[in-house]
N, C-alpha and C positions, 0 to 999 in steps of 0.2 A: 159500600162494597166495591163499588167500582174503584172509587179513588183508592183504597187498598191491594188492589189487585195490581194499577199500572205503578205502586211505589216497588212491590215484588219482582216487578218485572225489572225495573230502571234498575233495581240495587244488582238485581243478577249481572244486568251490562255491565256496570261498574265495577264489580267485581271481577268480572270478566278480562276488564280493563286494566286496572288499576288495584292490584293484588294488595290487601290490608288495607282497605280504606274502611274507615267506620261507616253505617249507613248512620243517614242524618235526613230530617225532614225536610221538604223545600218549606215549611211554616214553620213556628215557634212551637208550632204542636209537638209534643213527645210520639211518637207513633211506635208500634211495638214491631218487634226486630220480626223478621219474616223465619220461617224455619227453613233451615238452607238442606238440598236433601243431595248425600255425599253424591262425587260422579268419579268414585273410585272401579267400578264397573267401565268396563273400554263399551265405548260404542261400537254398534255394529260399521265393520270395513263396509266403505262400499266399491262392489266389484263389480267390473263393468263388464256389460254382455259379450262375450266371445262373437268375434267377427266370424258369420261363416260364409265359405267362401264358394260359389256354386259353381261346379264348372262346365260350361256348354259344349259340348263334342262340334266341331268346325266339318261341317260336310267337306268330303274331300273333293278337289278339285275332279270334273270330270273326264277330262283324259285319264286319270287313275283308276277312277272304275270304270271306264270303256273297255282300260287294260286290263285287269283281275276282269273284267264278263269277258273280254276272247279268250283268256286263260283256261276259264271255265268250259268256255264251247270247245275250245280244242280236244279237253279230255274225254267230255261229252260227246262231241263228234267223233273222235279216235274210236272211244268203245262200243258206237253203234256199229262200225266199220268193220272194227276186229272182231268182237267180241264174238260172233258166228263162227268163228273159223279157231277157235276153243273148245276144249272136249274135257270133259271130266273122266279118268282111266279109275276104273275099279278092278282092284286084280284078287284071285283066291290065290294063296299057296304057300308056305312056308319058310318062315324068316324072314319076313320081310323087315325091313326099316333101314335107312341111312346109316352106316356107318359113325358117322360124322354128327350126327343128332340122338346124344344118348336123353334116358328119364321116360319116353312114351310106353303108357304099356303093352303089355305082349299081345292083345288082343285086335290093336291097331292095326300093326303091322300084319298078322296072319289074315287082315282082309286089308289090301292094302291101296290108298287112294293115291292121286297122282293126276298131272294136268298133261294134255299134247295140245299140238296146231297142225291143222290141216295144211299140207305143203303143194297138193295136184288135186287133180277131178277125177282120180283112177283110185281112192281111196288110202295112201299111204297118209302115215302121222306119225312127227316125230317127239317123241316122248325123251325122258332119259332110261338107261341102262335102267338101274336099279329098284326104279318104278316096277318094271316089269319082269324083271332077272330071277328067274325062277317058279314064273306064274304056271300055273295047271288051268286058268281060266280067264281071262281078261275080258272085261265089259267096256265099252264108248259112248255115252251120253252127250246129246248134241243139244246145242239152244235151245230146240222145237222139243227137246224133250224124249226125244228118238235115243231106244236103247236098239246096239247091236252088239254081237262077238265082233272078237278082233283078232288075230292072227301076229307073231312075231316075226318079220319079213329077215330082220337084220338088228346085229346088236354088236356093240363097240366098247367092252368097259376103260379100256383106256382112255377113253375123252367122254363118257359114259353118255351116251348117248345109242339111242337105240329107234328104229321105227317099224311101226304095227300098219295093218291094214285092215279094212272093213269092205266087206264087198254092199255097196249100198247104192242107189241112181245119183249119177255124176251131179242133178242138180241140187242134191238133198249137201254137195261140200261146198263149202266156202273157201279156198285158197288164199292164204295169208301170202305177204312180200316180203321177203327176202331182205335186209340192209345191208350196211356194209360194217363191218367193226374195226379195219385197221386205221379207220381216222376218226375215233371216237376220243373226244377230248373231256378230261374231268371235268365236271360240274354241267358237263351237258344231260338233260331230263331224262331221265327214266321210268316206265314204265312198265308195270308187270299186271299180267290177267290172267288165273289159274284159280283153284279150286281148295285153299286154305282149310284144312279140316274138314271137306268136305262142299265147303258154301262154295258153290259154283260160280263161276266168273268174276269173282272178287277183282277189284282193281285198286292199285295203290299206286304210289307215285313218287318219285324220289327224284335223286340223281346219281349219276356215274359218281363212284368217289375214288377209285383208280383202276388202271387198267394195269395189263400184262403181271397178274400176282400167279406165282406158283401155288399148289397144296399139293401134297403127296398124300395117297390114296395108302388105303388099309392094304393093297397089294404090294404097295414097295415103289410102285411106278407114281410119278404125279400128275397132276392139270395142269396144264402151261396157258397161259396167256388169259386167266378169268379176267374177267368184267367185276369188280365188286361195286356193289349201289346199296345206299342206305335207303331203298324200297322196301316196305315191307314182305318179307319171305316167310313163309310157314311151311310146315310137312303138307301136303297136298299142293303146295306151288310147284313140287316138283316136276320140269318136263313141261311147264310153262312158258309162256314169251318175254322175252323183255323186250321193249319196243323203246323206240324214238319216239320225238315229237310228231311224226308222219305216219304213223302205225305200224313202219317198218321193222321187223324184225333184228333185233343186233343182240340178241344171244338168247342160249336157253338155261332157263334159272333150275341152279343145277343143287343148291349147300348153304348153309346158314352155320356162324360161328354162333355159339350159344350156352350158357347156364344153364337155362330152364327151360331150355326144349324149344322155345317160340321167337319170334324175330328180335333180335339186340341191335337190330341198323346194320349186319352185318352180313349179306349175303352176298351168292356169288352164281356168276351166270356163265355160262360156255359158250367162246364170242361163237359168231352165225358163219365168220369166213371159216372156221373149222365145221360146223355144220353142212356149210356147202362143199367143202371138200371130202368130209367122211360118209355122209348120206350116200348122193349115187352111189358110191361103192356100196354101201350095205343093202341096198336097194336091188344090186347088180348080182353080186355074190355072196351078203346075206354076212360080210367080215370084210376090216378093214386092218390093211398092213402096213404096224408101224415100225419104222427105220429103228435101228438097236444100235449102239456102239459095243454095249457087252461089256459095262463098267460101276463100279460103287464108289462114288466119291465124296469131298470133301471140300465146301465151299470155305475156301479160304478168307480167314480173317486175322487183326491184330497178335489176337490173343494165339493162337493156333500158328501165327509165324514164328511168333515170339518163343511160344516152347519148344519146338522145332528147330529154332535158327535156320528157316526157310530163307531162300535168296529175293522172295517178293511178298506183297503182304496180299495180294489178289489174285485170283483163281482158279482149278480143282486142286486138291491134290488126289491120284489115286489108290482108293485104300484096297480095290479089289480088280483084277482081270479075271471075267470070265472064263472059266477052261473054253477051249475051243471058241468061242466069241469072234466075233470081227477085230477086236483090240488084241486079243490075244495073239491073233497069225497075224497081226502087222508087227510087232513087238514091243506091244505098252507093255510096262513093269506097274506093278502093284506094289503096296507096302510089304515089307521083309521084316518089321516089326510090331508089338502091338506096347503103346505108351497111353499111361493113366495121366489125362489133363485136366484140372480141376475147369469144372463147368461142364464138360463133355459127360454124358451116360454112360456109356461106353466105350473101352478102351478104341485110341485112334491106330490103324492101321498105319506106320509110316514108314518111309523112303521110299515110298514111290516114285513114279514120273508127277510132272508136275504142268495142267495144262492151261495152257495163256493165249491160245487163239485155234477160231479152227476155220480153216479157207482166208486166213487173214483178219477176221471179225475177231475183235476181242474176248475173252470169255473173262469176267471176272468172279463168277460164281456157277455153282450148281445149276440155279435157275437162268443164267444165260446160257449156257449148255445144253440145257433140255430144249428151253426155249427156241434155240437153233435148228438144232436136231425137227423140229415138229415144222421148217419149211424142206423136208429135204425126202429125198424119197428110197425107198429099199432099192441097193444096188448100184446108189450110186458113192464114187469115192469122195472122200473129204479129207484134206489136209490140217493136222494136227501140226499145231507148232507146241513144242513140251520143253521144257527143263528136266534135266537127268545131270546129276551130279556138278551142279553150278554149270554147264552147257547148255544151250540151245541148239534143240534139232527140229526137224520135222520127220514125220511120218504119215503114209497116206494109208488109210482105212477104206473098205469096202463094207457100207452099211448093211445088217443080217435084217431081218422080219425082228421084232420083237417075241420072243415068247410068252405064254400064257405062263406063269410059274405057280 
């Protein structure tokens, strides 16, 4: 058996080898043919084990996380600082809600939340306007937990800002610092701590993502010079701080652009150097007065020259003088016509005056105009340099109070 087993095997090699060979015995013996069994069947592929390949995470060098742990402490340390000097505002009264933040429902608003900062040790807090614009009852909740009333001292809806008082012992306030915002550069940290829905002293943190943006207000009149920061903003931030790196104050978080009611990276703060300018006064006499020209315009652009055959393609043009206004008695002219421009809402008032600088400062738009106007004070004069009829003239203006309209 053996010897029959290694002739099967040998004849396989040969075969293997040497395709049609006959098998043959190595003796004179006849040996009988072995049964060959088909290897029409594919043998099984062999497939080789998948490399895997493990990857180890490289601890980071540590000056990097020395840096991310100061980063930490700062915020940490910032909101131990601050965060006292933080109030959550509860108000009763009707209507409430932001203009500018529609979808909440009606029940929010008719009790309506909102954030301040303690500014003295004599109880004053500045909140925004609208937080508290119409309240019948206003409540202040403090770190410790401490509820009082609070009283409307002063209120400003034109830069909407407004501050309350609480009569409570000086040592029970925390006084927050004051910044500075006219040398606030993009991408510098921001920081905001207010009362989002309610959750008290929430802190988020972003950055500056530009400065000096106009909006104009459900009244006609706008905001000049916001702060906007991709910090997170909610309804109840309103009237909150936005801070520096230093805990410093540099605006009060005032609007959020939004779909759905809640932060899209796109809020907006009221810098703190208008804070510090409109406060005392509302503190003093409870309203602050702002300079008027007594004009409706039109921030010139391409398109708007172009259908016109304007003589510049940058800007106002005047679409309205106020009767009796400060422009009116110096003798701006307004548009004498009204023309349908495709892109435009509403028809454009036109052949007005056309205005290109005011004290020599260029204006090339609506919002440098405004913007202007908001260093300058009631009463005093400003020179208008205008285009009328392809000329340039000047004209000097005596600035009026603004009115409430």
């Amino acid at each position: 058996m053996k010897r029959k087993m290694t002739i099967v095997l040998l004849a396989g090699l040969m075969l293997s080898v040497i395709p049609g060979c006959s098998l043959c015995s190595l003796t004179n013996e006849v040996v009988e043919r072995p049964t060959l069994i088909p290897t029409n069947i594919p043998s099984p592929v062999s497939v080789p084990t998948p490399l895997v390949i493990v990857v180890t995470p490289t601890s980071l060098p540590e000056e990097i996380v020395a840096e991310a742990g100061a980063e930490e402490q700062l915020i940490i340390n910032l909101y131990a600082r601050v965060s006292p000097s933080v109030v959550n505002i509860s108000v009763i009264g009707e209507g409430f809600g932001h203009p500018e933040v529609p979808g909440f429902p009606e029940e929010f608003f008719q009790r309506g939340l909102g954030s301040g900062f303690v500014i003295d040790t004599e109880g004053h807090i500045v909140t925004n306007n609208h937080v508290v614009e119409g309240a019948r009852r206003i409540q202040v909740r403090f770190s410790d937990d401490t509820e009082v009333k609070a009283e409307v001292v002063g209120a400003d809806p034109h830069t909407d800002l407004a501050v309350i008082k609480v009569d409570v012992p000086a040592a029970m306030l925390h006084p927050i610092e004051l910044g500075e915002s006219d040398t606030l550069r993009v991408g510098q940290r921001a920081i905001a701590i207010g009362n989002p829905f309610g959750f008290e002293r929430t802190v988020t943190t972003g950055i500056i993502s530009a400065v000096g943006r106009v909006l104009q207000q459900s009244s006609g009149f706008s905001l000049p010079n916001l702060i906007q920061t991709d910090a997170a903003i909610n309804p109840g931030n309103s009237g909150g701080p936005l801070l520096d790196s230093r805990g410093k104050v540099i605006g009060v978080n005032t609007i959020i652009f939004t779909r759905s009611g809640s932060s899209s990276g796109v809020g907006f703060a009221v810098p703190v150097n208008t804070v510090k300018r409109v406060v005392p006064e509302l503190i003093k006499t409870g309203h602050f007065a702002h300079p008027w020209l007594g004009i409706r315009g039109y921030s010139i652009n391409f398109e708007l020259a172009e259908a016109l055959h304007l003589p510049v393609d940058k800007g106002v043009l005047v679409g309205e003088v106020i009767s009796n206004g400060p422009s009116a008695q110096a003798g701006l002219r307004g548009g004498a016509r009204e023309v349908l421009i495709e892109g435009f809402v509403e028809p454009v008032s036109a052949g007005g005056d056309i205005i290109i600088a005011i004290n020599d400062t260029e204006i090339r738009s609506m919002d440098d105009l405004i913007t202007y106007l908001e260093s300058t004070i009631v009463g005093q004069e400003v020179e208008l340099t205008i285009i009328r009829d392809g000329d340039e003239k000047r004209l000097t203006v005596e600035l009026d109070e603004r009115p409430n309209f």
